[in-house]
C-alpha positions in Angstrom: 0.0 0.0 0.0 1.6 3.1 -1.2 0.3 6.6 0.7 1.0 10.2 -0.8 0.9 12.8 2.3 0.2 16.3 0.7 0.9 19.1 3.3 -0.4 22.3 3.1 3.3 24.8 3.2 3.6 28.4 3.6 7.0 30.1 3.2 5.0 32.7 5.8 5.5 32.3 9.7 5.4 29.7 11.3 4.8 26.9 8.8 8.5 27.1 8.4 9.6 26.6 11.5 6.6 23.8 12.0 8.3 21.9 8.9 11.9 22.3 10.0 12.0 22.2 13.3 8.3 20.0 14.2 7.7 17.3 11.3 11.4 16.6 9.9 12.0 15.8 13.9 9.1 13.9 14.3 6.9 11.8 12.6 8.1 11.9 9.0 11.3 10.2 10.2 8.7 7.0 10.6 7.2 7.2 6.9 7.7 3.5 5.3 9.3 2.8 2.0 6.0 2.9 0.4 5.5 5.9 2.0 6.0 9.6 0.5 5.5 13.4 2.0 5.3 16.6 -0.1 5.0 19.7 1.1 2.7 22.0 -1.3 3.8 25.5 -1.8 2.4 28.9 -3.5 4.5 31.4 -5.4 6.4 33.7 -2.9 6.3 36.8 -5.6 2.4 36.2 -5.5 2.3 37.8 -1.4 -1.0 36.6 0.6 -4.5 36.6 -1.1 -5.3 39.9 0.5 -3.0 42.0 -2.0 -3.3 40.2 -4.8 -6.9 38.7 -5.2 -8.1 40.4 -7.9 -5.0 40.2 -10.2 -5.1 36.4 -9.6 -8.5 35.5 -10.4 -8.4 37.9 -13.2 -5.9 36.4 -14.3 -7.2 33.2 -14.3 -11.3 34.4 -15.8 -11.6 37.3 -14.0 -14.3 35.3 -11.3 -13.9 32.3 -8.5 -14.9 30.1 -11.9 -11.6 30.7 -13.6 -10.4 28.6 -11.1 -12.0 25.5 -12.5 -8.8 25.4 -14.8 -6.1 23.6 -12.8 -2.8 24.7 -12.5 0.2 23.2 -13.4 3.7 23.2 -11.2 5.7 25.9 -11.5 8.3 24.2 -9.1 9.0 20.2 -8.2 11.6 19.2 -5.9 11.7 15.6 -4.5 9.6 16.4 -1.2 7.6 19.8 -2.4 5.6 21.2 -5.4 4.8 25.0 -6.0 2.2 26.6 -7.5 1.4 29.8 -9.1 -0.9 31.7 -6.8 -1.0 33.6 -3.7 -0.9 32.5 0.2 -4.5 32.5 1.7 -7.2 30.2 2.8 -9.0 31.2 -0.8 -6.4 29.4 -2.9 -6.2 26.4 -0.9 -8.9 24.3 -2.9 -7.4 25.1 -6.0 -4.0 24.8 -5.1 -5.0 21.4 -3.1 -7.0 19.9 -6.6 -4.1 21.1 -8.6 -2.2 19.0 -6.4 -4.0 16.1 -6.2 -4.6 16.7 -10.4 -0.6 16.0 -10.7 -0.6 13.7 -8.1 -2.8 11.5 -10.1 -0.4 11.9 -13.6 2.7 11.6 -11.8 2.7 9.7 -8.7 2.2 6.0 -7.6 -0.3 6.2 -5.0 -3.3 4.4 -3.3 -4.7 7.3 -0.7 -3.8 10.3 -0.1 -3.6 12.2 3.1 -4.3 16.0 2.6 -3.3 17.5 6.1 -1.8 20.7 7.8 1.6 21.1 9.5 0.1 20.9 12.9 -1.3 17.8 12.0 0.8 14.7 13.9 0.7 11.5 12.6 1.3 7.6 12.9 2.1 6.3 10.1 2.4 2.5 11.4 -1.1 2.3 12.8 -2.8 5.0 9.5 -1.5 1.7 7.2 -2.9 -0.9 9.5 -6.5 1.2 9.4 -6.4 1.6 5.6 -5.0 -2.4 5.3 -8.7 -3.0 6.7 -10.9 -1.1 4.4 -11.9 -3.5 1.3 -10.8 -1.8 -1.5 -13.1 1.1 -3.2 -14.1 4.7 -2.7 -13.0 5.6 0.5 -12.7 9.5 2.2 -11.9 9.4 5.8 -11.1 11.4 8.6 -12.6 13.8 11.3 -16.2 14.6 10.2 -17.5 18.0 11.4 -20.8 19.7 9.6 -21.4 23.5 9.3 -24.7 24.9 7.6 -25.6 21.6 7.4 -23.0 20.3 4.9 -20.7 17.4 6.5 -17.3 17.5 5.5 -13.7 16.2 6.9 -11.5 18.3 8.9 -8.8 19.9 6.6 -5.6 18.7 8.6 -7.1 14.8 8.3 -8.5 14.4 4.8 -8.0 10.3 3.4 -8.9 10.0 -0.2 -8.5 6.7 -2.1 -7.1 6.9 -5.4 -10.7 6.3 -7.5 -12.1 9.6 -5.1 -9.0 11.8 -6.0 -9.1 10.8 -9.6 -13.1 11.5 -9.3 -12.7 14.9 -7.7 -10.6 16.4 -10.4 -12.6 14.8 -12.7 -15.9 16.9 -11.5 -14.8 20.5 -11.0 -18.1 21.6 -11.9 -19.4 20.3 -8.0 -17.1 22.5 -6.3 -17.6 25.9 -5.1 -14.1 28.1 -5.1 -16.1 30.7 -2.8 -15.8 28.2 -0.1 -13.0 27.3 2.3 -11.4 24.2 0.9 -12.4 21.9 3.6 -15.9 22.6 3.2 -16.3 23.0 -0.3 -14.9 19.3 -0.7 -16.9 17.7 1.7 -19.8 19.6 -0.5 -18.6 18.2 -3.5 -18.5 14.3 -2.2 -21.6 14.6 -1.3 -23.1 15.9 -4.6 -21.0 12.7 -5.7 -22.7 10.5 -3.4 -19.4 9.5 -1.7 -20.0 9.1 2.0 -17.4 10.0 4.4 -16.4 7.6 7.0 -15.8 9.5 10.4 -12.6 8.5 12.1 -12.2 10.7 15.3 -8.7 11.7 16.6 -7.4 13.9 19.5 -6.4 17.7 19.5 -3.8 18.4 22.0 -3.6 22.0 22.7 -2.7 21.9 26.2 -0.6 19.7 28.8 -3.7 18.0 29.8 -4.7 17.1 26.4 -2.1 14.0 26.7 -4.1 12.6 29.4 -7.8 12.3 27.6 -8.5 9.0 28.4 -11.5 9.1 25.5 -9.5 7.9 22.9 -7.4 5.3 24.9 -3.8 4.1 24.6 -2.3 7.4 22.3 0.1 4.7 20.6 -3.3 3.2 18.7 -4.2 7.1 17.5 -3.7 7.1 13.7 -3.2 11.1 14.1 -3.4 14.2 16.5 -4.4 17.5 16.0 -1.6 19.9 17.8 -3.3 23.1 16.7 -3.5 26.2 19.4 -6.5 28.0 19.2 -4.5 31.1 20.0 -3.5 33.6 17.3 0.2 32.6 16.4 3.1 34.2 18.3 6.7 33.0 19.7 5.0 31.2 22.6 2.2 29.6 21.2 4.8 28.3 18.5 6.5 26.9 21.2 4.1 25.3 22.8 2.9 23.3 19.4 6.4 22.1 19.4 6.7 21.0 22.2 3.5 19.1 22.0 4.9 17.3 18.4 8.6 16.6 20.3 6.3 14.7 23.5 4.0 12.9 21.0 7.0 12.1 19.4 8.7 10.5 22.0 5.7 8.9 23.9 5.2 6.8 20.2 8.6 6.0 20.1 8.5 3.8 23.5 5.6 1.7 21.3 5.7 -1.0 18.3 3.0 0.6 17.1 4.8 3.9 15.6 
């Protein structure tokens, strides 16, 4: 079993720090063989969404529906792909279904995880879930639902290959206006995929690591290490630090 994890970069604060100094520490030193991480990027000439909105979507149709067009790599390097729009929560579907677009040419794969940098996960035990699931259309993760459309949590989306290749096959049932989360989880349901909810933990807090509702931590196929506080030095920190304990707790078990 062969699984692509896509990760959401920023060349902004702090996702560099949380790639260089949280994941490559952490839990991408237990990826398998079979196993591959890339770290999707945006153009850093392009600046955040805020400044350059109207010149992007201009220049691709001049409305959210030029962005039915998918975009092609303006940058590949072994563990990251770049492409040509701006930073911002509005680009992250299309930048996302772009990825999973050249994903689907280009690499050997049978899911796909699309998740965040704050986003811990266990590689080990994700295979032995997936090496469960009979082979077919399968989207997994942490189910939430807002306005009364379900959808999977952004950091913890698991798309077999036949969903990806569905999904950038059927532009046409996404909206662009919506964050990306939400506007897939929209879109496999206009498919008629159903999403299999697969809870995990979020550890914000030194408590967090004793929630006793999900059971031995070492069985958790990922965590959520998000702060809910805007980003500064300290709250940096403190994610760290939560990725460096989770790191070495799963260390002391066969199961990471």
């Amino acid at each position: 079993m062969k699984i692509l994890y896509l990760i959401l970069g920023s060349n902004e604060y702090p996702y560099l720090q949380l790639r260089e100094q949280g994941l490559e520490r952490t839990w991408l030193t237990r990826l398998s063989s079979e196993d591959k991480a890339v770290h999707l990027y945006s153009e850093k000439v392009l600046g955040s969404s805020e400044n350059n909105r109207d010149a992007f979507l201009a220049r691709n149709g001049a409305n959210l529906e030029g962005k039915r067009t998918l975009m092609g790599i303006s940058d590949e390097k072994a563990d990251s792909w770049t492409f040509p729009t701006f930073e911002g929560w509005d680009s992250l579907l299309h930048k996302t279904l772009s990825a999973f677009n050249h994903a689907i040419l280009q690499s050997d794969f049978d899911f796909i995880v699309r998740t965040a940098p704050t986003s811990f996960w266990n590689p080990k035990e994700l295979r032995k879930r997936l090496s469960r699931l009979s082979q077919g259309m399968e989207a997994l993760g942490t189910i939430r639902i807002i306005n009364n459309i379900q959808f999977i949590e952004g950091s913890n989306i698991i798309l077999s290959r036949n969903i990806v290749e569905k999904l950038v096959s059927n532009l046409h049932v996404f909206n662009f206006g919506m964050i990306d989360d939400v506007a897939i989880g929209e879109a496999l349901t206009r498919l008629s995929i159903p999403m299999i909810d697969w809870p995990r933990p979020r550890i914000e807090r030194t408590w967090d690591f004793h929630d006793q509702r999900f059971g031995d931590f070492s069985k958790v196929y990922t965590f959520r290490c998000r702060s809910s506080s805007p980003y500064n030095e300290r709250v940096l920190d403190s994610e760290l630090r939560n990725l460096w304990k989770l790191h070495k707790m799963l260390l002391k078990s066969s199961s990471y």
